[in-house]
Jmol script that loads the backbone (N, CA, C; Angstrom):
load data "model"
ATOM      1  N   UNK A   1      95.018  68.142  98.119  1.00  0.00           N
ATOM      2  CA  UNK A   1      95.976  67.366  98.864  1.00  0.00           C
ATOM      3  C   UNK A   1      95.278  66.756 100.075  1.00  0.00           C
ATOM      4  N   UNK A   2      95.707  65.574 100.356  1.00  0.00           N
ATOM      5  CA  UNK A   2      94.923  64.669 101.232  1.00  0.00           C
ATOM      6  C   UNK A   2      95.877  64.765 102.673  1.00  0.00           C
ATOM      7  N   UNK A   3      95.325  65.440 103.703  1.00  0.00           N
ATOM      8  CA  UNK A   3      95.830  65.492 104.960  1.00  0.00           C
ATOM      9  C   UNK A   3      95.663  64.441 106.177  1.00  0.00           C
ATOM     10  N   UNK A   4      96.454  63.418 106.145  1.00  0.00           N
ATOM     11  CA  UNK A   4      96.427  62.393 107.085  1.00  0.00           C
ATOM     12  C   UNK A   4      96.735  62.511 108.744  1.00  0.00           C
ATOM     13  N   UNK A   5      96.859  63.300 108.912  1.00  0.00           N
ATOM     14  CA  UNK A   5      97.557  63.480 110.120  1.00  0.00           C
ATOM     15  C   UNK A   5      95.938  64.028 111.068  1.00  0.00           C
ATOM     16  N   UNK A   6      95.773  63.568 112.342  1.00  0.00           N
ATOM     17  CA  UNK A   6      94.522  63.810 113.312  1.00  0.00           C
ATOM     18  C   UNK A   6      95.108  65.003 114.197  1.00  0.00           C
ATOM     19  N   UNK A   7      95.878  65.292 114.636  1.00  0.00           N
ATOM     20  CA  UNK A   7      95.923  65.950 114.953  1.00  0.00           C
ATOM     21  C   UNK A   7      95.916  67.818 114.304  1.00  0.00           C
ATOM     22  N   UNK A   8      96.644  67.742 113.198  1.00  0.00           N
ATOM     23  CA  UNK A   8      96.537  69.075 112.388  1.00  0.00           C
ATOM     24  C   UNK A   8      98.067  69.557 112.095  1.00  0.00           C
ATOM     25  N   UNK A   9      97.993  70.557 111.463  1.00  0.00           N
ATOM     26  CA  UNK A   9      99.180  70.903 111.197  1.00  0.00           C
ATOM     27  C   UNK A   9      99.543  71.981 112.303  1.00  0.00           C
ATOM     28  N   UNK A  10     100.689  71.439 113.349  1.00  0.00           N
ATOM     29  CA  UNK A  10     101.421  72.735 114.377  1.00  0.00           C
ATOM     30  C   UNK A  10     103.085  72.551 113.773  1.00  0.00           C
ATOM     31  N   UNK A  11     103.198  73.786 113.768  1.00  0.00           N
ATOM     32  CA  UNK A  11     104.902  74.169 113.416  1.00  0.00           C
ATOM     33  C   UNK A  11     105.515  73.730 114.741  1.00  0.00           C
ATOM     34  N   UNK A  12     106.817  73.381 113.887  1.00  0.00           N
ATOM     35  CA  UNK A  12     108.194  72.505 114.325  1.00  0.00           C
ATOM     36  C   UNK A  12     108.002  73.674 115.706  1.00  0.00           C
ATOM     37  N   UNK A  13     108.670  75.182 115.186  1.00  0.00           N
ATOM     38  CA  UNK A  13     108.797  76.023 116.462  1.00  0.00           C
ATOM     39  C   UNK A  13     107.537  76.486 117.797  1.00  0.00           C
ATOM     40  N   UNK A  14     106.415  75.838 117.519  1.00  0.00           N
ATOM     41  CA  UNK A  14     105.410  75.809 118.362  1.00  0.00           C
ATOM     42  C   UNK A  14     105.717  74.662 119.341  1.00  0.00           C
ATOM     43  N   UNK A  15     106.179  73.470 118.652  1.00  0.00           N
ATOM     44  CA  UNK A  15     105.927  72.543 119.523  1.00  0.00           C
ATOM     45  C   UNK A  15     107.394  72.446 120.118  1.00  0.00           C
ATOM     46  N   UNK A  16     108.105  73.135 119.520  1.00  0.00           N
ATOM     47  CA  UNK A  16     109.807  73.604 120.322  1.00  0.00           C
ATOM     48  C   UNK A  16     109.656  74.108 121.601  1.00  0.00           C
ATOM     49  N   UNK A  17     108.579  75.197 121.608  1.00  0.00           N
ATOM     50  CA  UNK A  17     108.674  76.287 122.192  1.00  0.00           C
ATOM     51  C   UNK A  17     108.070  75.332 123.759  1.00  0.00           C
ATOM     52  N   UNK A  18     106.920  74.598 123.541  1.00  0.00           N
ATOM     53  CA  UNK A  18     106.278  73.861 124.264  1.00  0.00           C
ATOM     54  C   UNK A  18     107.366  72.947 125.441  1.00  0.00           C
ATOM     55  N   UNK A  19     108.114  72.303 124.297  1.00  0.00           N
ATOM     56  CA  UNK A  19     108.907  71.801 124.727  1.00  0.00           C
ATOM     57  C   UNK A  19     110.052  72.274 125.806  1.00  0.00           C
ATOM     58  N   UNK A  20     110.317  73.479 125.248  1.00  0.00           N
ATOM     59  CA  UNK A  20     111.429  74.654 126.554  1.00  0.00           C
ATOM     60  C   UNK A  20     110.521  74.949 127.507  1.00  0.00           C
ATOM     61  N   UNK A  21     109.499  75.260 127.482  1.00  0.00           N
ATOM     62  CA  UNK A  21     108.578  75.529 128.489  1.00  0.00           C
ATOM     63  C   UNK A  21     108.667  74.170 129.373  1.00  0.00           C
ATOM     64  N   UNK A  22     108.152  73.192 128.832  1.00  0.00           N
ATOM     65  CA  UNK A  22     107.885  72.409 129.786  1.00  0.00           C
ATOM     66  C   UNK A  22     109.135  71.596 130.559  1.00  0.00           C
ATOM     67  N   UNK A  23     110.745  71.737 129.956  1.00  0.00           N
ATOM     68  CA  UNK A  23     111.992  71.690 130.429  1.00  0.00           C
ATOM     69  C   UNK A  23     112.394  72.568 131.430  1.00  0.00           C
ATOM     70  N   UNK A  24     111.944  73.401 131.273  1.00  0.00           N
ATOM     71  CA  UNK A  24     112.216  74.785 132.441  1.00  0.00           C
ATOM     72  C   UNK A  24     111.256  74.577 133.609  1.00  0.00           C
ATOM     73  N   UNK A  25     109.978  74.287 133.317  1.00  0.00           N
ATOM     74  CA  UNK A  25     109.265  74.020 134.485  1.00  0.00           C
ATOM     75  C   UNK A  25     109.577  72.736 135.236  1.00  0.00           C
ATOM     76  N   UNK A  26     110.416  72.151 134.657  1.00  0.00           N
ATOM     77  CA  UNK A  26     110.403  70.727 135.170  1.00  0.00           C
ATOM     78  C   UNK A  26     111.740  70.797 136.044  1.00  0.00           C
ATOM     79  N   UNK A  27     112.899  71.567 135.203  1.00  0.00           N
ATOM     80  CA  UNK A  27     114.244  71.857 136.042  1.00  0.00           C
ATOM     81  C   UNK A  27     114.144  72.961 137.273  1.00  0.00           C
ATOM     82  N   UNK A  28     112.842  73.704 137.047  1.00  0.00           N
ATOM     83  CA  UNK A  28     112.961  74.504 138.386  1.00  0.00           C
ATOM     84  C   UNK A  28     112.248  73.878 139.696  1.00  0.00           C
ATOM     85  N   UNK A  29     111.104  72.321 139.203  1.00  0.00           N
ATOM     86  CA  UNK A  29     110.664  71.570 140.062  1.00  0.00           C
ATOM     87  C   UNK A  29     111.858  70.581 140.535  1.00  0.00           C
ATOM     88  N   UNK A  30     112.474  70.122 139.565  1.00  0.00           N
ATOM     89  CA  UNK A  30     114.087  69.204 140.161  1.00  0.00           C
ATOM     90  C   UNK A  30     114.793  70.026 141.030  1.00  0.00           C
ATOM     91  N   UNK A  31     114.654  71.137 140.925  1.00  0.00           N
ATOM     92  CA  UNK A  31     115.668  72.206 141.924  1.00  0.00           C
ATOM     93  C   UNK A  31     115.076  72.172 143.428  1.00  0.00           C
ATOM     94  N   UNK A  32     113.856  72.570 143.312  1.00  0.00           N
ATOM     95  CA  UNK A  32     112.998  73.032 144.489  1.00  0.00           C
ATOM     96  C   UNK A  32     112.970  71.423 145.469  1.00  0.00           C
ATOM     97  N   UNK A  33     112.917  70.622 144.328  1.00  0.00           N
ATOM     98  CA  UNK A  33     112.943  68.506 144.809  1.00  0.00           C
ATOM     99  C   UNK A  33     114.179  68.621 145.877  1.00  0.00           C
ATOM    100  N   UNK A  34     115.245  69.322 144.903  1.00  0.00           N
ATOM    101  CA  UNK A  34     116.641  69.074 145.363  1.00  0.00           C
ATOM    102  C   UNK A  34     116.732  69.928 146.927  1.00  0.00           C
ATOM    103  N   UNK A  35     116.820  70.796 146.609  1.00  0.00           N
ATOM    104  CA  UNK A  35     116.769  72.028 147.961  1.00  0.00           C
ATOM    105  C   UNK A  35     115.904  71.105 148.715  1.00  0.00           C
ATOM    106  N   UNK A  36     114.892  71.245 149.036  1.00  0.00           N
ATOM    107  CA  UNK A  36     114.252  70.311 150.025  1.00  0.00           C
ATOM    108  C   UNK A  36     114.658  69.214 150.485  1.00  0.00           C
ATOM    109  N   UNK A  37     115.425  68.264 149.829  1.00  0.00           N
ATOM    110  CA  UNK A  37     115.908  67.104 149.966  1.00  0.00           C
ATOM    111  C   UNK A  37     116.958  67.552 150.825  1.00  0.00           C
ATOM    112  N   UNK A  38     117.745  68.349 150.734  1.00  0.00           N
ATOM    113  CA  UNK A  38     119.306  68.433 151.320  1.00  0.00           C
ATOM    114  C   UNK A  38     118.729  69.174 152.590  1.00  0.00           C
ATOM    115  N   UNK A  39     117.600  70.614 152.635  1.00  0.00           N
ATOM    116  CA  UNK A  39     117.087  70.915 153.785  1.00  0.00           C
ATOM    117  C   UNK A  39     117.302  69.898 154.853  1.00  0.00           C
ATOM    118  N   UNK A  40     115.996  69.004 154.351  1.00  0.00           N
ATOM    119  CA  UNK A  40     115.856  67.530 155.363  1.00  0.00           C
ATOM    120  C   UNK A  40     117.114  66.905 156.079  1.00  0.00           C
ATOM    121  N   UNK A  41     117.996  67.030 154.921  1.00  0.00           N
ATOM    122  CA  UNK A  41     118.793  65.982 155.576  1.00  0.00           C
ATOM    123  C   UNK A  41     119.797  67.191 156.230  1.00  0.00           C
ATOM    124  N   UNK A  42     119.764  68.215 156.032  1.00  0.00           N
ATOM    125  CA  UNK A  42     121.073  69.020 156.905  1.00  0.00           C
ATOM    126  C   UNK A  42     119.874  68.607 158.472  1.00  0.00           C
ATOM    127  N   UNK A  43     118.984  69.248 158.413  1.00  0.00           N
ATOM    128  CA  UNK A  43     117.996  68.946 159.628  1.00  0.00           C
ATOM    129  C   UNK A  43     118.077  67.777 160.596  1.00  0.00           C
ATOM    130  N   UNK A  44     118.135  66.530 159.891  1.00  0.00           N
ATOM    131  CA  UNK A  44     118.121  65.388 160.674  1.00  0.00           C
ATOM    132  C   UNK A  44     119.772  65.208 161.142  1.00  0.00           C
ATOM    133  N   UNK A  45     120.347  65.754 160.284  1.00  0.00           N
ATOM    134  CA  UNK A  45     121.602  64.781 160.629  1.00  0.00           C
ATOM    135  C   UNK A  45     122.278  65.995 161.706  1.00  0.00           C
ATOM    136  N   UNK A  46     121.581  67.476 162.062  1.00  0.00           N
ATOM    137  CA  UNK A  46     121.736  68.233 163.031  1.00  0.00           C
ATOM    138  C   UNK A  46     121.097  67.862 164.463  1.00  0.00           C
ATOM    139  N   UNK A  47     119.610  67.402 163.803  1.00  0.00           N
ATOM    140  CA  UNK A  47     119.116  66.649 165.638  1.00  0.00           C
ATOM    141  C   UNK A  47     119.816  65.365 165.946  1.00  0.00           C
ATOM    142  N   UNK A  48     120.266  64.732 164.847  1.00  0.00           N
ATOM    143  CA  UNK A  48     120.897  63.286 165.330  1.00  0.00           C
ATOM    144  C   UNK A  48     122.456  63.961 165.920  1.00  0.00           C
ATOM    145  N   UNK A  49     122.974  64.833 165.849  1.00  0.00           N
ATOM    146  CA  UNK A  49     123.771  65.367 166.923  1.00  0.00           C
ATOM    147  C   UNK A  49     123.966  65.823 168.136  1.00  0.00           C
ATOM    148  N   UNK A  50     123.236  66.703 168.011  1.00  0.00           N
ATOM    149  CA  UNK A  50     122.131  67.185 169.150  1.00  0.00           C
ATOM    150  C   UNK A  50     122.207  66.041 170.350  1.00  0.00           C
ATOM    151  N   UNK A  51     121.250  65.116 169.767  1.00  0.00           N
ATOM    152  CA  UNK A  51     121.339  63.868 170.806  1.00  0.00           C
ATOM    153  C   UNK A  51     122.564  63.078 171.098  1.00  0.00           C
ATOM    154  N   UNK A  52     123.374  63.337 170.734  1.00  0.00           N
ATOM    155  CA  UNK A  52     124.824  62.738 171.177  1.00  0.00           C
ATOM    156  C   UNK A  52     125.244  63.287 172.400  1.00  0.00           C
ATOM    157  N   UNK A  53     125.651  62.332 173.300  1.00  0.00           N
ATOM    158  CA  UNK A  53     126.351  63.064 174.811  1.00  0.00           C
ATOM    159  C   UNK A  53     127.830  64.090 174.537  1.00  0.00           C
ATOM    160  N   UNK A  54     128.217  65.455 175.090  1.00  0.00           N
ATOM    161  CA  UNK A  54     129.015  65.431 174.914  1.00  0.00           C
ATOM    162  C   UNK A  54     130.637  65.064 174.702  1.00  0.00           C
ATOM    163  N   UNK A  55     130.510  64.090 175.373  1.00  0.00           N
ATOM    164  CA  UNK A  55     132.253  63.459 175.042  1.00  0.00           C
ATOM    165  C   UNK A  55     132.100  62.840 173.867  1.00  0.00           C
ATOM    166  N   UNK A  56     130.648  62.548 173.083  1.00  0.00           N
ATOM    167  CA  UNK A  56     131.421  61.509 172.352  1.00  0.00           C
ATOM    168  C   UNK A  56     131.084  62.602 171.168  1.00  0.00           C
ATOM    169  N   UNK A  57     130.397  63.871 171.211  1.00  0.00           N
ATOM    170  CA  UNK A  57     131.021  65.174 170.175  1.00  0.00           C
ATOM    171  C   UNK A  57     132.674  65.953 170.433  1.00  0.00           C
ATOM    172  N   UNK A  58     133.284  65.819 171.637  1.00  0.00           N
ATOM    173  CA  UNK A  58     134.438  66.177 171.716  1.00  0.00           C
ATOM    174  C   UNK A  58     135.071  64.800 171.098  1.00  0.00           C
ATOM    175  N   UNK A  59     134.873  63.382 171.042  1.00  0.00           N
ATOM    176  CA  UNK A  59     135.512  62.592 170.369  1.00  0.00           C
ATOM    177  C   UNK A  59     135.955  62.732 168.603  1.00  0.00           C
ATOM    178  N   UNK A  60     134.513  63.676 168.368  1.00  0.00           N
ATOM    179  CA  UNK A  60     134.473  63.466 166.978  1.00  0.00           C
ATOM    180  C   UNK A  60     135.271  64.778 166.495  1.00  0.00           C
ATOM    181  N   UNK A  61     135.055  65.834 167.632  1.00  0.00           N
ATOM    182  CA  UNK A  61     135.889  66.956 167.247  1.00  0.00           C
ATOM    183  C   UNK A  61     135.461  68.151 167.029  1.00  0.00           C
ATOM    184  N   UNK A  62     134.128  67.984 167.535  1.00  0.00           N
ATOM    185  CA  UNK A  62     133.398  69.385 167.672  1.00  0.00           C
ATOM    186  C   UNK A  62     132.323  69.612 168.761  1.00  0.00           C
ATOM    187  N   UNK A  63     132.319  70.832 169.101  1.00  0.00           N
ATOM    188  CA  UNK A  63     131.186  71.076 170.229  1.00  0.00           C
ATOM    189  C   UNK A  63     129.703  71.371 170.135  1.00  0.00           C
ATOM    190  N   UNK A  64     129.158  71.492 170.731  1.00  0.00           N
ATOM    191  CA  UNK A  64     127.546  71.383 170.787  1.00  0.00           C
ATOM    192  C   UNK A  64     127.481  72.366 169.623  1.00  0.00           C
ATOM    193  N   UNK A  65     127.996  74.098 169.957  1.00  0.00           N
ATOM    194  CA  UNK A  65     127.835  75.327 169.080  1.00  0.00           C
ATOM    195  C   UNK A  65     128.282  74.860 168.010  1.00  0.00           C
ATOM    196  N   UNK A  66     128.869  73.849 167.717  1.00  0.00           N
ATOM    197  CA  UNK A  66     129.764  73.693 166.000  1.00  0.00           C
ATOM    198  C   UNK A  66     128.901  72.792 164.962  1.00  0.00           C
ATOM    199  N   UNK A  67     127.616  72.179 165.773  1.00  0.00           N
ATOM    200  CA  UNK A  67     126.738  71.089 165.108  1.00  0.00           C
ATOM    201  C   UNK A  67     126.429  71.750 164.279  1.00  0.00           C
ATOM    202  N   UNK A  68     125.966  73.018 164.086  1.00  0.00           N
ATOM    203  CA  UNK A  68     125.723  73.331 162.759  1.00  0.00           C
ATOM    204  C   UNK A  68     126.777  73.401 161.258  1.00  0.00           C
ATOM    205  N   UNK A  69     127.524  74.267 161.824  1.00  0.00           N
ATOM    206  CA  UNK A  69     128.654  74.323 161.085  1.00  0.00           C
ATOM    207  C   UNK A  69     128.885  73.379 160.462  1.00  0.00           C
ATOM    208  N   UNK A  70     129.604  72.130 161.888  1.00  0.00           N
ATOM    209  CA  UNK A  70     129.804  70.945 161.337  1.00  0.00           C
ATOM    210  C   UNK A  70     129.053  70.229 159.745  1.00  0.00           C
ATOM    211  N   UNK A  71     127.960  70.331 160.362  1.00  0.00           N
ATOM    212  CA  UNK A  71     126.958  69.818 159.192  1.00  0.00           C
ATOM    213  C   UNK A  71     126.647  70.252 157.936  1.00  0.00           C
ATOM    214  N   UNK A  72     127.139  71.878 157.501  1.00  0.00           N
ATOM    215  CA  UNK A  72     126.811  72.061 156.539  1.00  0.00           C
ATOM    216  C   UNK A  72     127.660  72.399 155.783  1.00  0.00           C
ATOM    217  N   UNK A  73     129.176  72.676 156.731  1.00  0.00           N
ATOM    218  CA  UNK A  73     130.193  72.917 156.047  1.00  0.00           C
ATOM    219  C   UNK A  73     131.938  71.926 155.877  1.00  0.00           C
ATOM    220  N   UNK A  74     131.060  70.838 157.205  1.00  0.00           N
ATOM    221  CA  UNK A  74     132.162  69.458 157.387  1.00  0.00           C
ATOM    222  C   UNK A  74     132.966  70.382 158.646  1.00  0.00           C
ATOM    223  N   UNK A  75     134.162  69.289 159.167  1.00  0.00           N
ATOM    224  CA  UNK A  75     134.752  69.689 159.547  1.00  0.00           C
ATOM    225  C   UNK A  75     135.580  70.237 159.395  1.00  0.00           C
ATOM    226  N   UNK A  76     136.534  71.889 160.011  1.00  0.00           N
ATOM    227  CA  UNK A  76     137.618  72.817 159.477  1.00  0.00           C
ATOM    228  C   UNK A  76     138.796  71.927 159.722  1.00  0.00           C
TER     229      UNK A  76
END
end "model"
wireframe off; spacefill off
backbone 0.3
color backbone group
């Protein structure tokens, strides 16, 4: 029998298996992408408060101590 193929013969479940592997490594790098991404931005959008004078954080409805809160959990 005449074998055309250059690469060789690998089973369906080898190159399955490859395949979950390299889905899993890739969704736990989209995760780690993600987490970091939202880090950043809870971060910035906490110093861009920060720098606000207080009246115009009592305008919005929260106090200096609540910038965090505010930011990661909205306003109560």
């Amino acid at each position: 029998m005449l074998r055309t193929d250059i690469i060789g013969h690998r089973s369906a479940s080898a190159v399955a298996a490859r395949r979950d592997v390299f889905g899993l490594v890739w969704a736990r790098l989209e995760s780690a992408l993600v987490a970091a991404a939202q880090a950043w931005i809870v971060r910035r959008d906490e110093r861009l408060l920060m720098e606000k004078p207080d009246d115009l954080l009592k305008d919005i409805g929260i106090g200096r101590g609540d910038i965090p809160r505010a930011v990661r959990e909205g306003r109560l």
